[in-house]
C-alpha positions in Angstrom: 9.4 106.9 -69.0 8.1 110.6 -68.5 10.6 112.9 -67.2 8.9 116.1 -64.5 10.1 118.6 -62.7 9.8 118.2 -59.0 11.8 120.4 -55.9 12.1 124.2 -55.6 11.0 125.4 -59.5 11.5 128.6 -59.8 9.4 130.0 -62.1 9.6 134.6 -62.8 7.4 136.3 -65.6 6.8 139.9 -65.8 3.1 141.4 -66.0 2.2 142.6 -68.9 -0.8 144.7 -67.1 0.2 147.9 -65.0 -0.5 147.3 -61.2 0.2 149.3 -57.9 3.7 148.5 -56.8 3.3 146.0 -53.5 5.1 143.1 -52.4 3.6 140.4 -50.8 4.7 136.8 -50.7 1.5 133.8 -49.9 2.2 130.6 -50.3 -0.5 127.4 -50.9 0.1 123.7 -49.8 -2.4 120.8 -50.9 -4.3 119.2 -48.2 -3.4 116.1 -45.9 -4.3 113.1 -47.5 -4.1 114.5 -50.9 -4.0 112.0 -53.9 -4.1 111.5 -57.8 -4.7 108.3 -59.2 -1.0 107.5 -59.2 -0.8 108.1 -55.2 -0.5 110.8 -52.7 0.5 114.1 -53.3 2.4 117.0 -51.1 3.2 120.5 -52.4 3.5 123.9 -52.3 3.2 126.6 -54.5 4.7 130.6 -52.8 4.0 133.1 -54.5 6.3 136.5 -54.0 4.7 140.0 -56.0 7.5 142.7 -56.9 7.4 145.7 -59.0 5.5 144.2 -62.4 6.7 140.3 -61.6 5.6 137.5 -59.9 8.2 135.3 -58.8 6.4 131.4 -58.2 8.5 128.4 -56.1 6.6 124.9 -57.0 8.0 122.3 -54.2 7.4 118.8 -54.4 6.9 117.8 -50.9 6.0 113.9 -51.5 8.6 111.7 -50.4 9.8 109.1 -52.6 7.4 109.2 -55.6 7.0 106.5 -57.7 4.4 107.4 -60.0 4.7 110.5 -62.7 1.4 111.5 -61.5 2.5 112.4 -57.6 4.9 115.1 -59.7 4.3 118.9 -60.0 3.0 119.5 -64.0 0.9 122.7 -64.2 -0.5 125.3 -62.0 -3.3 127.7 -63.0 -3.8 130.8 -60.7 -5.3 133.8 -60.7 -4.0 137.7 -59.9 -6.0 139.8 -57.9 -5.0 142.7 -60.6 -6.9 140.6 -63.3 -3.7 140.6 -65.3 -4.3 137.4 -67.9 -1.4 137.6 -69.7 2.6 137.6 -68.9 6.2 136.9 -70.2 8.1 133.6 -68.3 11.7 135.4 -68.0 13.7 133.0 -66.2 13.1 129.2 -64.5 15.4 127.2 -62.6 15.0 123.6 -60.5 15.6 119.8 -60.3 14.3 117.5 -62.9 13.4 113.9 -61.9 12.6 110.9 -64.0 10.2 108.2 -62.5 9.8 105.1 -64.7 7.5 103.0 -64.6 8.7 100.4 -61.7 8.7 103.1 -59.9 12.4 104.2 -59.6 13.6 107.5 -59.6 17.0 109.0 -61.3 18.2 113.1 -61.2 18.5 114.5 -64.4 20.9 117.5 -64.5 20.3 120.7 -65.9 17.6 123.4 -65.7 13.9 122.6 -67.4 13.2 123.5 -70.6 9.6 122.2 -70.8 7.6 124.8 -68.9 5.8 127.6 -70.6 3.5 130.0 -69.7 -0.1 130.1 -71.3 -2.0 133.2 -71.2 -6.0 133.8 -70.9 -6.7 130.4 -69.4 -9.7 130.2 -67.3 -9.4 133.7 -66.7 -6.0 133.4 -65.9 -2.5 132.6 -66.1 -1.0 128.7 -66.6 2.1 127.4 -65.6 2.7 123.9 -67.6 4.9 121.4 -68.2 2.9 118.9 -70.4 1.0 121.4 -72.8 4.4 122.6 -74.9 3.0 126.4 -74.8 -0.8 125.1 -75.1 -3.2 125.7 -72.0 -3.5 121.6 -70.3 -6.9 120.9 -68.8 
């Protein structure tokens, strides 16, 4: 059984760069007819700039996974400020568990599991596999 996070993750880390002080708030959904090798995939990731932060919402949109590889588990992205390096400060969302048949059960709580790897590709790393190490 592998347990993921899946629906509105909230995910806030400060910069650790300087920028200009601009808010601005895009957000990126996977293709139609996305899939993975466990089936078809549907998110979004929106992305919200503030004064030194970056606040990121991860939504599972798939309905009714039943494979742990339709589920949200990293997300590497790039700041137009070149920042490569930042400080997760808070996180909030549902967990799910898919087993292997397929079936699905909540899991209360907030995640734990995500972490926030620095320098990756140029870039910054949001992961829930790695334990705090960058996840190809």
């Amino acid at each position: 059984m592998r347990k993921k996070q899946v629906c509105a993750c909230l995910c806030v880390f400060g910069l650790l760069a300087a920028g200009a002080v601009r808010a601005d708030t895009i957000t990126f959904v996977t293709p139609i007819g996305s899939t993975t090798s466990g089936g078809a995939v549907d998110a979004s990731a929106t992305f919200v700039t503030g004064n030194g932060t970056v606040a990121i919402t991860l939504t599972d949109l798939e309905t009714n996974p039943t494979d742990a590889a339709q589920l949200i588990s990293d997300l590497n992205f790039t700041l137009s400020n070149g920042a490569t390096s930042g400080t997760l400060s808070s996180i909030s969302g549902q967990q799910i568990t898919v087993a292997s048949g397929g079936s699905t059960t909540l899991v209360s709580g907030d995640p734990t599991h995500w972490f926030l790897n620095n320098n990756v590709n140029g870039g910054l790393q949001l992961d829930a596999l790695g334990n705090g190490q960058p996840y190809a």
